[in-house]
C-alpha positions as CSV (number, residue, x, y, z in Angstrom):
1,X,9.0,-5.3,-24.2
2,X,9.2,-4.2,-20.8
3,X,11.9,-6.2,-18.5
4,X,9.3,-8.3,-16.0
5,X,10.8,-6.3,-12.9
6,X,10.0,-3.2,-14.1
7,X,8.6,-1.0,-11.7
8,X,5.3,-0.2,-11.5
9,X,4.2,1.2,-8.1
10,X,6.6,3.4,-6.5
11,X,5.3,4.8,-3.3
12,X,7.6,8.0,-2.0
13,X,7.5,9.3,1.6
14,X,7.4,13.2,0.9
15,X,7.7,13.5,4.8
16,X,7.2,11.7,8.4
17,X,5.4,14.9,9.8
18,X,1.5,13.9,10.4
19,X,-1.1,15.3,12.9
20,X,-2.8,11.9,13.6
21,X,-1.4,9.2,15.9
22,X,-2.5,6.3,14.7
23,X,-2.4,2.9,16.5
24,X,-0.5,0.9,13.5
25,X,1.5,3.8,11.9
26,X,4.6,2.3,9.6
27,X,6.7,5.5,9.7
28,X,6.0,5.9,13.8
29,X,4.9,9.8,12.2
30,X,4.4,13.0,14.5
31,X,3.3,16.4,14.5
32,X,7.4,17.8,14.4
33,X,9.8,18.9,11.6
34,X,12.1,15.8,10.8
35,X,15.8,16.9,9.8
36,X,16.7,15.3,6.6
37,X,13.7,15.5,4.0
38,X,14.9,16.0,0.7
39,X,14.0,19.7,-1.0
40,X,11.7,20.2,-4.1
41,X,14.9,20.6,-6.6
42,X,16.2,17.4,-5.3
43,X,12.7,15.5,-5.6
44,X,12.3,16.8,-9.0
45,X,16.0,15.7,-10.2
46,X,15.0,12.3,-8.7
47,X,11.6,12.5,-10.8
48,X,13.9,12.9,-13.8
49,X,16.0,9.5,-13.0
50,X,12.9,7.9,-12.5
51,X,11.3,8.7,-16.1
52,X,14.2,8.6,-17.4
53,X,13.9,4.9,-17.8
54,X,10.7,3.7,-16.3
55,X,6.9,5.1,-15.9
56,X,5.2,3.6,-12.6
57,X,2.4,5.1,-10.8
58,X,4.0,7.3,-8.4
59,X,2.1,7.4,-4.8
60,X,2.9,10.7,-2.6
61,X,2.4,9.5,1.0
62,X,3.3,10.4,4.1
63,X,3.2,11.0,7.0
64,X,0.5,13.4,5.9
65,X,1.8,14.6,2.7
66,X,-0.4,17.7,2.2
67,X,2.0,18.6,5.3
68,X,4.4,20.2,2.3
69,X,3.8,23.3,0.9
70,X,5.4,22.3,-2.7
71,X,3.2,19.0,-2.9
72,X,1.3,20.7,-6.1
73,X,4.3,21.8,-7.3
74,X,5.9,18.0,-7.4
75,X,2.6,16.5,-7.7
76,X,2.2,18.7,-11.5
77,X,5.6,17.9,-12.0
78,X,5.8,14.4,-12.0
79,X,2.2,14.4,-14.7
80,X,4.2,16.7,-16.6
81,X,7.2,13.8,-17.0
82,X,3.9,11.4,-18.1
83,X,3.3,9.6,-14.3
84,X,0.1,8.7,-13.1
85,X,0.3,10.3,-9.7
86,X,-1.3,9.3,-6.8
87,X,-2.2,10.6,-3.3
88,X,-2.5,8.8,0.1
89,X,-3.9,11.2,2.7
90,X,-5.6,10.7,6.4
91,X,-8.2,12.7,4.7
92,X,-7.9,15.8,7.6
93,X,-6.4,18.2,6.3
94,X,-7.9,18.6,3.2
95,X,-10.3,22.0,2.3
96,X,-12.1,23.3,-0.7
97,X,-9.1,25.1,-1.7
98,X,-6.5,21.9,-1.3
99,X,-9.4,19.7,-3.2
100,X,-9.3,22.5,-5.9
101,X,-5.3,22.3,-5.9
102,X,-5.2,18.6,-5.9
103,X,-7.3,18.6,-9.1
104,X,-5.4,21.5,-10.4
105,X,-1.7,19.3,-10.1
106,X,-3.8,16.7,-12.0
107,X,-3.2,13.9,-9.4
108,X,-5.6,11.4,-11.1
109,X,-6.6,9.5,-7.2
110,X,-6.6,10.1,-3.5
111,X,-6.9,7.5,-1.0
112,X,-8.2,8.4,2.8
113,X,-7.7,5.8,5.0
114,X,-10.8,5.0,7.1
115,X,-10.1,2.1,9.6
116,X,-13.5,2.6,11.2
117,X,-17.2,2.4,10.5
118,X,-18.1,5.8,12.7
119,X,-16.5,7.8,14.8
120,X,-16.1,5.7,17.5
121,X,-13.9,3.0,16.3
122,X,-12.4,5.4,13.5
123,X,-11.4,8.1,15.9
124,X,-10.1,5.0,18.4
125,X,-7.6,3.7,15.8
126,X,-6.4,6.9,14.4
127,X,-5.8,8.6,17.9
128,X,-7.5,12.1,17.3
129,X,-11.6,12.6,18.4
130,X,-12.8,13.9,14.8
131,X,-10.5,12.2,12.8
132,X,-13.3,10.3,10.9
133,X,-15.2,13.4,10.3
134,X,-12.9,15.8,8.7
135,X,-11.9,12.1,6.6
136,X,-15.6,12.0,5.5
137,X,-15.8,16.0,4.8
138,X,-11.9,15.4,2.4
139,X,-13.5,12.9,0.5
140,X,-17.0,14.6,-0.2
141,X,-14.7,17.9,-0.9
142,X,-12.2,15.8,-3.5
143,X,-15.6,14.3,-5.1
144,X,-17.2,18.1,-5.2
145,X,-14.0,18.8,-7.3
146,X,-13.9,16.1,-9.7
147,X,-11.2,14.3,-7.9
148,X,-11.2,10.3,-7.8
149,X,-10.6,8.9,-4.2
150,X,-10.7,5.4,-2.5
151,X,-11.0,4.3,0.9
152,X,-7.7,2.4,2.6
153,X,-8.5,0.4,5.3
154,X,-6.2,-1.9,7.3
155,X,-7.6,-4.8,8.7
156,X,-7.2,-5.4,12.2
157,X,-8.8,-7.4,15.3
158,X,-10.6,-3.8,16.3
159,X,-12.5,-3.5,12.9
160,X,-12.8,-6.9,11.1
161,X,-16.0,-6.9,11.6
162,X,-16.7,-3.6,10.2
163,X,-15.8,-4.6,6.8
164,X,-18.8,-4.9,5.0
165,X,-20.2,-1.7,6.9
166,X,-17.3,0.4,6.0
167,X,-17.2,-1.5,1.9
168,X,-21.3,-0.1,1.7
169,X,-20.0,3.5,3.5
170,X,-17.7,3.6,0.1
171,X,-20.4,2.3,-2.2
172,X,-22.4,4.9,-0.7
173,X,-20.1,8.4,-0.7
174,X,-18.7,7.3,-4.3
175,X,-15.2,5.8,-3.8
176,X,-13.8,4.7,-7.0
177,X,-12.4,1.9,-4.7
178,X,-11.8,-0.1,-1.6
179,X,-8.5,-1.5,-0.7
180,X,-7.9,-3.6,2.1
181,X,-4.5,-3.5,3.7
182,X,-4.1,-6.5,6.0
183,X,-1.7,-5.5,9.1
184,X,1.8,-5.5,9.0
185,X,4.3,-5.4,12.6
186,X,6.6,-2.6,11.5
187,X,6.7,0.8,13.1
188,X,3.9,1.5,15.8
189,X,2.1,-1.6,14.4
190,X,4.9,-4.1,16.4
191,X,3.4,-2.7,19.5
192,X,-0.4,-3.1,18.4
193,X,0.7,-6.9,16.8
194,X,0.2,-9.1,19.6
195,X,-3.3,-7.4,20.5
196,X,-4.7,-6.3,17.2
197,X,-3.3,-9.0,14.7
198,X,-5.5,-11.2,13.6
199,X,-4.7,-14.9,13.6
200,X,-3.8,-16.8,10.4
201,X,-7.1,-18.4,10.6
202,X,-8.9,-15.0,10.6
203,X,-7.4,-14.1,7.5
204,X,-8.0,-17.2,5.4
205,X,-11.6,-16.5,6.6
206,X,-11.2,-12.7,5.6
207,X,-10.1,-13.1,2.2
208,X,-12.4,-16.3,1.6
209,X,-14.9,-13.7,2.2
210,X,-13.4,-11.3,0.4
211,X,-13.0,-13.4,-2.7
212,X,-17.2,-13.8,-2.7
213,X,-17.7,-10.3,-1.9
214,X,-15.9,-9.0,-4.9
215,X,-18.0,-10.4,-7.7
216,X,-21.0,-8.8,-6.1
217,X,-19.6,-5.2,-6.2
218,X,-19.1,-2.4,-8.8
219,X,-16.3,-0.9,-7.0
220,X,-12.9,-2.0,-7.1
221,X,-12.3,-4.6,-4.2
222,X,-8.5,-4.7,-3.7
223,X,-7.0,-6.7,-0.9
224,X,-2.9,-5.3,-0.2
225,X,-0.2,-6.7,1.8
226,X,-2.4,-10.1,1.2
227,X,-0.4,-12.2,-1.0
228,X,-2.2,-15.6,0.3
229,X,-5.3,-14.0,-1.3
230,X,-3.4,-15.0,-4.9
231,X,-3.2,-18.7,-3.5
232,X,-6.8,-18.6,-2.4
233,X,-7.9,-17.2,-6.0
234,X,-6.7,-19.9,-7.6
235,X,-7.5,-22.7,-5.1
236,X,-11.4,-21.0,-5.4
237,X,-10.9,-21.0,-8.9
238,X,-10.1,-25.0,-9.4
239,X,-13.0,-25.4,-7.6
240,X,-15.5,-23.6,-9.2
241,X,-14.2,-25.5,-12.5
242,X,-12.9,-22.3,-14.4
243,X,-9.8,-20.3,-14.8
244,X,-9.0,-17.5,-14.2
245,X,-8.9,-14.3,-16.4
246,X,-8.9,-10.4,-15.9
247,X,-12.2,-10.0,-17.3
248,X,-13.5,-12.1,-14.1
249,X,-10.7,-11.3,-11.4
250,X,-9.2,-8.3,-12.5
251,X,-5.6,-7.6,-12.1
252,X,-5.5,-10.4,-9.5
253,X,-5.3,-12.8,-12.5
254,X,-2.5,-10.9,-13.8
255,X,0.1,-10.3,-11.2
256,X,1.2,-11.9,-8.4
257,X,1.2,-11.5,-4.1
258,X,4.0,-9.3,-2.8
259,X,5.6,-7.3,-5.0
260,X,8.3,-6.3,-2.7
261,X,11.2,-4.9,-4.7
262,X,10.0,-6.9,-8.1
263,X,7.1,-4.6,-9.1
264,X,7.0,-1.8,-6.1
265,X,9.7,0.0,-4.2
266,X,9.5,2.6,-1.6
267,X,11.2,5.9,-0.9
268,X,11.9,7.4,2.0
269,X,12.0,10.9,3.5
270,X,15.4,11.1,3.0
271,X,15.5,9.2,0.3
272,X,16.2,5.3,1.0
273,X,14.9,2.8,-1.6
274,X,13.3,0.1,0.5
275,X,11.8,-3.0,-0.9
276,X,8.4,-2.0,0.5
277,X,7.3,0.8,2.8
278,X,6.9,-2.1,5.6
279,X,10.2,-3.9,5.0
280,X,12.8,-1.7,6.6
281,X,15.9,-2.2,4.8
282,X,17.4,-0.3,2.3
283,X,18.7,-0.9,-1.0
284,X,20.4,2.1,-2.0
285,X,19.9,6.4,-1.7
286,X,18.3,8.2,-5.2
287,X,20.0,11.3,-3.6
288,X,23.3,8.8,-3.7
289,X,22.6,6.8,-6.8
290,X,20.5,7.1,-9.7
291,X,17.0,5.3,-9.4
292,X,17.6,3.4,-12.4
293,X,21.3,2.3,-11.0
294,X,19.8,1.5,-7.4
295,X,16.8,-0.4,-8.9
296,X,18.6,-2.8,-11.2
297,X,21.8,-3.4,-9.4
298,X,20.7,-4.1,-5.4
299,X,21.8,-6.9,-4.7
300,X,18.7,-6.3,-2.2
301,X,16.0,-6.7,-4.7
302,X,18.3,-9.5,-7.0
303,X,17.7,-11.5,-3.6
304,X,13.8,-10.9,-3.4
305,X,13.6,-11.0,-7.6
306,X,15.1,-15.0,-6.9
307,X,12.1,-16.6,-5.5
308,X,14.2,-20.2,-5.3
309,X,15.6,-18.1,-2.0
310,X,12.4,-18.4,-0.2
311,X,12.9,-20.5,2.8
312,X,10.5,-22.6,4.9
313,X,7.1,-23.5,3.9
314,X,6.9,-20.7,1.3
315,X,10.3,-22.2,-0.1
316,X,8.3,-25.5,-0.9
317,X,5.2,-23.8,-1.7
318,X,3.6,-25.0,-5.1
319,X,2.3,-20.9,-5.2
320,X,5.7,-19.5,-4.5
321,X,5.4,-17.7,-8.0
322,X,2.0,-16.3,-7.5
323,X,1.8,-15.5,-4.1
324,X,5.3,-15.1,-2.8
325,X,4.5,-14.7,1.5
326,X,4.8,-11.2,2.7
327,X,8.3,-10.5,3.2
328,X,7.8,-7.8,5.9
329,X,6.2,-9.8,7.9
330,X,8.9,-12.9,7.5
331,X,11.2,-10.1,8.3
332,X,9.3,-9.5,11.8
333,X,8.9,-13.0,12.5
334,X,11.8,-14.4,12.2
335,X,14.7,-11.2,11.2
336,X,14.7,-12.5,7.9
337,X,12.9,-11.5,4.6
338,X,13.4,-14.5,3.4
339,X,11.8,-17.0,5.9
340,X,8.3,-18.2,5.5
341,X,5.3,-16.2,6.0
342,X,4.2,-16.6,9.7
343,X,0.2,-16.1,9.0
344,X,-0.2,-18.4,6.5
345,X,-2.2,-22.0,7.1
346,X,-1.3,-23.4,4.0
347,X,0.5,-26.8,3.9
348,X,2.2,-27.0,0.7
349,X,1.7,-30.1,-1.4
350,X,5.5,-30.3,-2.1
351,X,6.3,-30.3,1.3
């Protein structure tokens, strides 16, 4: 049986090089060469650590990760050591011929992030005129080649309203799914937080909403970096009389808020293991130290697998286990990963 902290989502950042400038950007990504990113060799001895012992999802990100000349070669790599590989991709760059090559490395999903229902308030986020465009034309062109793709869309005070417009713009060009990333200050998105946050009563509302919304839609309806959305699930659920169950919920009946260094882990360009992408701190170097080593010995993730260490309100929380507060944006509030989540209404009956 597999150790409950195995992990199952490990999101790698292939480079930092990207020709967007987007508003909220985690890596604070350009159009330059950045010293330091680690060679195809050295990726694909890392690969080897990884399967030696464990077989997550592996998400190629970015940056713009189509930005690397070898990503096919990696990307066919890491299917040939059994992963389910993944793709997150601005969408831009992406041709016939990089659609074709994508299917070809047997990447089984691409997500495009689209932060924007047109043009206007696309284009406005993501800093380039045309930026939603050539997104649209990637995905039609992955589709045209048999490749799955969802929409990302992170949810800010600039396009909460769009939701529902930009959920029917996926229903209609045939995204497998829509995942909502709710805004996190780290990187370029510090800056944008005081403007473009929305408040903690916003995002009850939002993934109230949400939480109707998804039994009335084929497509997968995923909210991220939302870990009060696995409180609300089960508060809606006590009310409606039921229980919950995947057949009904989906995997949100099954796993728990943030899975910050528990169930996902993050690599960097030059190879840092961070809890999350969002939660700048490292717990080792897989150029250094075996993944398997760094993984089970951090004394890193041993603090965020002990969720007794929890402080504040999500210390006392009764949904502590289920939900767990976003640790990056503890870590933004208050310098500390551990303190309580500061966009969470919640009043814990233990308190």
């Amino acid at each position: 049986m597999m150790n409950k902290n195995t992990p199952r989502l490990i999101f790698w950042e292939l480079t930092k090089r990207c020709n967007l400038n987007c508003a909220h950007c985690r890596a604070e990504a350009e159009d330059i060469d950045y010293s330091g990113e680690l060679e195809t060799d050295g990726i694909k001895k890392i690969i080897d650590d990884i399967t030696s012992k464990y077989s997550p999802i592996l998400i190629l990100t970015g940056g713009e990760p189509l930005y690397r000349k070898d990503i096919y070669d990696i990307a066919s790599y890491a299917v040939s050591k059994k992963l389910r590989v993944a793709l997150a991709t601005n969408g831009t760059l992406i041709t016939d011929e990089t659609a074709g090559k994508i299917r070809e490395a047997g990447i089984a999903r691409a997500s495009i992030s689209i932060d924007g229902k047109n043009s206007e308030s696309h284009d406005g986020f993501r800093g380039i005129p045309g930026a939603f465009e050539k997104a649209l034309n990637g995905a039609r062109l992955l589709k045209k080649n048999g490749v799955e793709f969802q929409f990302n869309m992170t949810v800010t005070k600039r396009n909460v309203a769009e939701i529902d417009d930009i959920l029917s713009l996926a229903i209609s060009e045939g995204a497998a799914a829509l995942h909502l990333f709710m805004l996190v200050p780290v990187g370029c998105g510090v800056e944008i937080a005081e403007t473009d946050m929305i408040s903690a009563e916003k995002y009850e509302e939002v993934l109230n909403w949400f939480y109707d919304r998804s039994r009335e839609v084929s497509i997968e309806f995923k909210a991220t970096c939302a870990p009060h959305y696995y409180r609300i699930i089960r508060q809606r659920a006590k009310a409606e009389g039921r229980t919950l169950s995947f057949e009904t919920d989906g995997m949100a009946a099954m796993t728990r808020g943030c899975l910050a260094g528990t169930g996902v882990c993050f690599i960097s360009h030059r190879g840092e293991v961070q809890p999350c992408g969002y939660l700048p701190l490292s717990a080792g170097n897989v150029v250094k130290t075996p993944f398997p080593e760094v993984w089970e010995k951090s004394e890193l993730f041993a603090t965020l697998r002990d969720f007794n260490a929890l402080k504040g309100k999500c210390g006392a929380c009764e949904y502590k286990s289920v939900c767990g507060g976003c640790r990056a944006r503890a870590f933004y509030a208050e310098d500390d990963m551990l303190g309580e989540e500061p966009y969470c209404l919640y009043t814990p009956v233990k308190r």
